[in-house]
N, C-alpha and C positions, 0 to 999 in steps of 0.2 A: 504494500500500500504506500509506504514512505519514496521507493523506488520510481513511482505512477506518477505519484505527486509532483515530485522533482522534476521529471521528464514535462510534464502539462504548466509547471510555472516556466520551464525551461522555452517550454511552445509558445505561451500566452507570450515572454519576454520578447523574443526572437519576432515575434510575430508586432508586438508592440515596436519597437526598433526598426524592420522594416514600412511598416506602415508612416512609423514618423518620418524617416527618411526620405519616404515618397512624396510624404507632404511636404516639407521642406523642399525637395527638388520643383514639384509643380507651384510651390510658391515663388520661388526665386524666377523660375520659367516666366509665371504670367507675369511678373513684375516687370523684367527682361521686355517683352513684348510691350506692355506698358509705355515705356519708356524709348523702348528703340526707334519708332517713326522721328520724335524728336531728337535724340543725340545724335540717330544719324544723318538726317539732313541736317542739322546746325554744322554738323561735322565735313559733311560733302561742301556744304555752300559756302564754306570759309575758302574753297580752294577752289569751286566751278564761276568760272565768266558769265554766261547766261543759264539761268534752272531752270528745267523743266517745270511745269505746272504741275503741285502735289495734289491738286482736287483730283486729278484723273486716275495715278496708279500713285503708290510711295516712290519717292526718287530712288532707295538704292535697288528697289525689286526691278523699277522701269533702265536703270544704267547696265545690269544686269542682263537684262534683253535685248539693247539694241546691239546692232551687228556691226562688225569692223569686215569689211571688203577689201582684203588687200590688191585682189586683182586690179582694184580699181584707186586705192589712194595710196600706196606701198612705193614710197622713192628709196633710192639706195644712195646710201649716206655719200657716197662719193661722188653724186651729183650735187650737192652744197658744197659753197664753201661760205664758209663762216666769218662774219665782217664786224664791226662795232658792237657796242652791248647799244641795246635802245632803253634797257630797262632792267631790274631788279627787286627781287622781294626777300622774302625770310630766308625761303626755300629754292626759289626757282628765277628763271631771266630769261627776255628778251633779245635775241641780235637779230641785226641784218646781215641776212646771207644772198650770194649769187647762186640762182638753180636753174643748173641745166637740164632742159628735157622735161619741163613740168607739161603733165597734158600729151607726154607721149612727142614732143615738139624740139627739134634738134637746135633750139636756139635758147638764149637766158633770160631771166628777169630776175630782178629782186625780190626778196621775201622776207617777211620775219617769221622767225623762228621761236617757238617756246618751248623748253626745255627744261630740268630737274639740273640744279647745282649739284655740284660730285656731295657724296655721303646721304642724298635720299632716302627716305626710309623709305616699304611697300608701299606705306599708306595715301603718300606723297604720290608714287607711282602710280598707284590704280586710281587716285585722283584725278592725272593729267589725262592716263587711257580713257577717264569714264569722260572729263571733255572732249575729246577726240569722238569718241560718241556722239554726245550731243550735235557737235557742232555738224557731222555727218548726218542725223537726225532733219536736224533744223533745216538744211536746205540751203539753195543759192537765193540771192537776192542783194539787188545793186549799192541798198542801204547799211548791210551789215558787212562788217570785216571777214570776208570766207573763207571758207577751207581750201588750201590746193592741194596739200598732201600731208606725208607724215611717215617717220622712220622707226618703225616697231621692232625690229626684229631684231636679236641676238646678236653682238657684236660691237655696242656702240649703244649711247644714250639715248633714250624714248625722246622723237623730237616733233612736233607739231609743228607744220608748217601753213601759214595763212597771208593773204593778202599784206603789204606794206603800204600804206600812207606816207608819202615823201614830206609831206607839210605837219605832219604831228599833230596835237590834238586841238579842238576848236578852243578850248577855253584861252590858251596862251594866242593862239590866232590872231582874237579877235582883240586882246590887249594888244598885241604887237598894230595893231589896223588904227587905233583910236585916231591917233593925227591923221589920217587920210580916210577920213568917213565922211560920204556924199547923201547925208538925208534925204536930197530932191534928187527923182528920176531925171531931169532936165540938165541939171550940173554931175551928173555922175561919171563927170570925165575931164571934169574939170581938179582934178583935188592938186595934180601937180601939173606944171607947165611941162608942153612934149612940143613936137613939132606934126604939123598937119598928117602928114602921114603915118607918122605912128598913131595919131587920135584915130585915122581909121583904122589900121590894124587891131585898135583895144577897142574899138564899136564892134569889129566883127566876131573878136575874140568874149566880147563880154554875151553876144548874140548867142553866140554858140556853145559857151557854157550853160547859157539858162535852159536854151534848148535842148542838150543834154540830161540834163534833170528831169525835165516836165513831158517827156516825147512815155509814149506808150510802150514802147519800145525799150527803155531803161527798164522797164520791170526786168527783163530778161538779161541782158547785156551784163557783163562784171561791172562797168565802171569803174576799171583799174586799167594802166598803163598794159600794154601787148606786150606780145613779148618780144625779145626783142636781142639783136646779138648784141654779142659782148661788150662792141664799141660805142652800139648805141645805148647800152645801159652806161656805159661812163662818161658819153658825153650829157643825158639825164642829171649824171651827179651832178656837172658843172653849171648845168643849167637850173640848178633848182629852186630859184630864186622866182621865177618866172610868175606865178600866181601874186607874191610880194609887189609886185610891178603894177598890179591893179589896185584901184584906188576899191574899200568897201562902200557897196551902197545898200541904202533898204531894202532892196530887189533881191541881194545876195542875203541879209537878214529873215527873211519870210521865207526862201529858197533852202534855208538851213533849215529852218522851223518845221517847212514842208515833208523835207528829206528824213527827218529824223521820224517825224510821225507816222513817213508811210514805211519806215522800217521796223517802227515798233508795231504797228498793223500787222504786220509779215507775223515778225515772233510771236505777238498774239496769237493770229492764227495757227501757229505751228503748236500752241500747249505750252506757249513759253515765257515767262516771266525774266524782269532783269535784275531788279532788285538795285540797281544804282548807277541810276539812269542820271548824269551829269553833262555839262560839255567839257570835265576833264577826258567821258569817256567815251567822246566822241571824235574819230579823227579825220582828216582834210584829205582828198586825195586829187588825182589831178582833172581838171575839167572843171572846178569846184565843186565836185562832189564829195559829202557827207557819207562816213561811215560808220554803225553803231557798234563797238566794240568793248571791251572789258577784258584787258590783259590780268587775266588775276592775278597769276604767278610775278608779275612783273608790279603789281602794283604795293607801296610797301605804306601799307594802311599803318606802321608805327612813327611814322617822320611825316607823314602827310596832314598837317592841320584841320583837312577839309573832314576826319575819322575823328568823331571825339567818344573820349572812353563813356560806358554806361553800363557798369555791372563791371562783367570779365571782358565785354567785350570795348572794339574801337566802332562805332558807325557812322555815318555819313550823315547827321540829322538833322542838317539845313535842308536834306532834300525829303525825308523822309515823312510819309502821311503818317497822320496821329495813331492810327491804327497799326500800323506798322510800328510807332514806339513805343503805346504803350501796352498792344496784346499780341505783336510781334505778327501781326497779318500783313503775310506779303502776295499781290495777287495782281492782275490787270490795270485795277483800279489803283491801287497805289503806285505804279506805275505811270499814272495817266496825271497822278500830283506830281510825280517828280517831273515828270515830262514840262509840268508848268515853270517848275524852278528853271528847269533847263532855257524853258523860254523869257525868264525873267533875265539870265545870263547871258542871252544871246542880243535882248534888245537894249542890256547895259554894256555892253560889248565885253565881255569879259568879268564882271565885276563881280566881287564875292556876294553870296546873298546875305537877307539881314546884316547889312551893314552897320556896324558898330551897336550891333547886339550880343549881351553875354549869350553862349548857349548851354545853358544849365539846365537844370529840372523848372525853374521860374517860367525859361523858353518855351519849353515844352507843355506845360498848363498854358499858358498864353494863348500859343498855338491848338491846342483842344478847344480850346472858351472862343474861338475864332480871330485872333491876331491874322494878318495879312499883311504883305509886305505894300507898299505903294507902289504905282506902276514905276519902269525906271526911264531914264531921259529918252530914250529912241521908240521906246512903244505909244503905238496909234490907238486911239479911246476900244479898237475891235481888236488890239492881242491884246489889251491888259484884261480886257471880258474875257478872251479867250483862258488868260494865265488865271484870271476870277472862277472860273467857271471848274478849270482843273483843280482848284482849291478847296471844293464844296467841300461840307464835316460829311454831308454821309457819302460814303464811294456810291451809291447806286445813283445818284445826281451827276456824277461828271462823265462828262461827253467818253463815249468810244473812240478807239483808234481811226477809224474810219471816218465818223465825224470830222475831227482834227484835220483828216488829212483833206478832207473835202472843201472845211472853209479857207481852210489855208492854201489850197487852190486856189481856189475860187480871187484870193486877195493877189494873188501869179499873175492873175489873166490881165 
């Protein structure tokens, strides 16, 4: 009987012990689950350019699924050569490189390059692959900075390769322009003295820019420089001053405005969210056309004043919708506010927003309770409604992608 006994506490114990054990694993489990939609996108989107849209699937289950096509984007590294840094971050950087044979084509062009600093960790790694993703996802279009290749394979650093903007990003652009800004359509050619004939060559030249932009036909087009051989990408270097040589007018102002909204159109429709949508992170490329871009690796949110701390983290919160700081909702709509800052800095020509305002927690209630910045000197009583209107408190009040790009047409014609 003492024998029975022993063996039955010995079962009940054994049996108590794994039962708890199991609880303990399936608590930890659900908790795990819990939690991982949020660490992991917090985690993905410190290091992805543009994010896919989490209403539709989770980001790491959807980066997980989309396909890498080598047949189709796979260069071999000895078709780069590697030129200047253009940029830097924590972990990762920017150069411009010469690449021959992009497109299957036996001639060169410039590119930048994004790439992993030596000592990488995995995580770093399947970062960069899961934007290569994306950006293969997201598709072509004339407004965004695109993909033309990229170096995966064994042998040599994971290297993304995309579009180059010779002119850098609108924000410094448009400070560098301030002295030569022509308000009236009628004097937009007047800002510096030329001689007759070159006034015509910058009538035809300003002609054909704009037309560039607004034709139907840009939806398809790169709107990036051809390619082009060797001599003529270095006589490009020499020349690259050329856009500088144009005086800015409001034409070009609304023309940007345009561009950028009918690119963020695109990414909307593709599922795609930007999350920080500025004209630092917008850049100039040749024709005057606008491209919407986000080097992330390259951008070093710890020295950039534009990133102020707020918790653990650094964010961007001059451009950020109320929603976005204070319940961390980031979606279309909030987007569509930043979009408006965007606009606030293109029609100041560069100028920092909320100017000589603290931005603290003060800012940020302010901003809730409906603070609005004033229009700035270059915008017309119709963009500063348009940057009003991107401002509304509730997102389901401000205008669509589409909308934007259509008045903003409309103000072209």
């Amino acid at each position: 009987g003492t024998s029975e006994r022993s063996n039955l506490e010995l079962i009940t114990l054994t049996c108590t012990c794994v039962a708890a054990t199991l609880f303990w694993l399936l608590l930890t489990l659900f908790i795990r689950k819990l939690k991982r939609p949020y660490s992991s996108e917090m985690k993905t989107n410190h290091y992805l350019s543009i994010i896919m849209d989490p209403d539709e699937v989770p980001l790491d289950e959807q980066c997980e699924r989309l396909p890498y096509d080598a047949s189709k984007w796979e260069i071999a590294r000895e078709r780069l050569k590697l030129g200047k840094s253009l940029g830097h971050g924590a972990f990762g950087k920017v150069v411009q490189a010469s690449a021959f044979g992009i497109k299957k084509s036996p001639t060169c062009r410039i590119v930048a390059v994004k790439m992993l600093k030596e000592g990488a960790t995995a995580s770093e790694y399947k970062a960069l692959m899961t934007e290569l993703k994306i950006l293969i996802h997201i598709g072509h279009h004339l407004n965004i900075v695109n993909l033309l290749g990229a170096c995966t394979k064994n042998g040599g650093p994971l290297m993304v390769i995309v579009e180059y903007c010779k002119y850098g990003n609108l924000s410094n652009y448009l400070k560098s322009k301030r002295n030569f800004f022509c308000p009236n359509k009628d004097s937009s050619l007047q800002a510096e003295p030329m001689k007759e004939k070159k006034d015509i060559e910058l009538v035809e030249g300003k002609k054909q820019r704009l037309a560039s932009v607004t034709s139907s036909e840009s939806f398809a087009s790169s709107g990036f420089q051809e390619d082009k051989s060797l001599s003529d990408v270095e006589e490009d270097e020499e020349d690259g001053d050329e856009l500088y040589k144009l005086p800015l007018t409001m034409e070009d102002l609304i023309s940007y405005s345009f561009q950028v909204a009918r690119g963020m159109e695109f990414l909307s429709s593709r599922k795609c969210i930007h999350r920080d949508l500025a004209a630092r992170n917008i850049l100039l490329s040749e024709n005057n056309v606008v491209k919407i871009c986000d080097f992330g690796l390259a951008r070093d949110i710890y020295k950039n004043p534009d990133y102020v701390r707020k918790g653990d983290a650094r964010l961007p919160l001059k451009w950020m919708a109320p929603e976005s700081i204070f319940d961390k909702i980031y979606n279309t709509k909030s987007d569509v506010w930043s979009y408006g800052v965007l606009l606030w800095e293109i029609f100041s020509l560069g100028a920092s927003p909320y100017p000589g305002v603290q931005i603290d927690e003060d800012f940020c209630s302010r901003l809730k309770e409906g603070t609005r910045m004033r229009a700035p000197e270059q915008a017309t009583e119709e963009i500063y409604q348009i940057m009003l209107d991107c401002w509304r408190s509730n997102p389901n009040d401000r205008p669509r992608f589409s909308e934007l790009v259509k008045k903003l047409g409309d103000l072209l014609q």
